[in-house]
N, C-alpha and C positions, 0 to 999 in steps of 0.2 A: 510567420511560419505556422504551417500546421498542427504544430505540438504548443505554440504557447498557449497561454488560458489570456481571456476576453479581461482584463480585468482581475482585481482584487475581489472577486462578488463571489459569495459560496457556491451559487450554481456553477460558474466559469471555473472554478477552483474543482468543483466534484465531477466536471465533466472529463476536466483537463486528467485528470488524477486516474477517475475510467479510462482515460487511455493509455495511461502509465503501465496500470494493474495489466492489461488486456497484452501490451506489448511482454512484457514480463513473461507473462503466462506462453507468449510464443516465441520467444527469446527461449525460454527453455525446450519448447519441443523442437523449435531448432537447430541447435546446441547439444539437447542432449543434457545437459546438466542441470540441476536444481535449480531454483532460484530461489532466495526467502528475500520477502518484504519487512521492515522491523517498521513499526509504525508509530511514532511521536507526534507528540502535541503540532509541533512548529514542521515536521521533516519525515521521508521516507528514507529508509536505506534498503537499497537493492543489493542484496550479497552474493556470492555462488561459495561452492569450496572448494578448498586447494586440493592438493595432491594428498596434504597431510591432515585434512577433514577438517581445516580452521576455514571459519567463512572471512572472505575480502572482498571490499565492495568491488560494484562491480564499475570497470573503468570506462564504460560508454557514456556521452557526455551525456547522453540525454536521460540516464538514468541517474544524472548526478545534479538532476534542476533541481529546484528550490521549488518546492510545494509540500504544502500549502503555502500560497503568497499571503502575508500578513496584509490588512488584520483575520485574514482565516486560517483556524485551527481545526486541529484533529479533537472534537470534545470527547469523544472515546471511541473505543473500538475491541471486538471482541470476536472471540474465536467460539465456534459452537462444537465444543467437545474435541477439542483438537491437543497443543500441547498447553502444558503446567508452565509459564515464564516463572516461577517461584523456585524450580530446581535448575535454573538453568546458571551456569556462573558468568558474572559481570564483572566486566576489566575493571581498573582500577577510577576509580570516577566516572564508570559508564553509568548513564540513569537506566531502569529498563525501561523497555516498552511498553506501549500499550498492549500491543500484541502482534505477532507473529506471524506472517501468512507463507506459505511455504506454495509454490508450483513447479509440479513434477514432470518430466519428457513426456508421461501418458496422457497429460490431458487432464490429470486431478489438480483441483486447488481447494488449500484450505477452506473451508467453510463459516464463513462469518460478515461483520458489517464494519464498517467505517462510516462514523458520524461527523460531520463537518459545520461548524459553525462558526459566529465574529459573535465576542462581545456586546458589540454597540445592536444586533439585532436579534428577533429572536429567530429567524432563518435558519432553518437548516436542512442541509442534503444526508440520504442515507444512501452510500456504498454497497451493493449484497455482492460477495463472492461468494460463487458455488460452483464448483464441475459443470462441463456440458458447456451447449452451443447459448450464445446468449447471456451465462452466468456470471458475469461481470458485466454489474449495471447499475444506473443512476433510479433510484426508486422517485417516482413521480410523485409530487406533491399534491397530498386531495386538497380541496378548499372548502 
């Protein structure tokens, strides 16, 4: 299919994952509704909210795959000036996230990066989400 990633390999893993974000971000102006991305080490969670403002993930299968495929992880990820995860409240045994990315009906998305790496290499892909045509992207590797 056109949505799976190539492999367990960080690039296939960061390109697959750009298309996750990219769908999200139009899934909302679609819709009409929020979307937030919660983003962990091993997994993404795509959420929207209810009527009564509690976020539920969301039940389209394809936002419910499994990425990063082991052995690749999320090695961090961060918002640039966006919200504080430190005030936010966590269910009962929920870990938090690394960080938060939130896309709006208008076209804005959070502003930050997801870093993606394996263990066994020192490879790694950087994620840039930003507003605008183009602003979810796979940052190129210099050599």
């Amino acid at each position: 299919s056109f949505f799976q990633a190539t492999g367990a390999s960080v690039q296939g893993e960061a390109r697959y994952m750009q298309k996750l974000l990219r769908m999200a971000a139009e899934e909302t102006q679609l819709t009409g509704m929020v979307v937030r991305c919660s983003v962990y080490r091993d997994h993404l969670l795509f959420e929207t909210p209810n009527q009564d403002g509690e976020w539920k993930a969301l039940v389209d299968p394809l936002f419910q795959a499994e990425s990063p495929q082991a052995p690749v992880i999320v090695q961090r990820a961060h918002l640039n000036g966006d919200v504080n995860l430190a005030n936010e409240s966590l269910r009962d045994g929920e870990k938090p996230p690394l960080a938060r990315f939130i896309f709006w009906p208008d076209g804005r998305v959070s502003v930050g990066e997801l870093v993606l790496s394996t263990a066994a290499s020192d490879e790694t892909r950087t994620i840039v989400l930003r507003s605008g045509p183009g602003g979810i992207h796979v940052l190129d590797v210099m050599k």
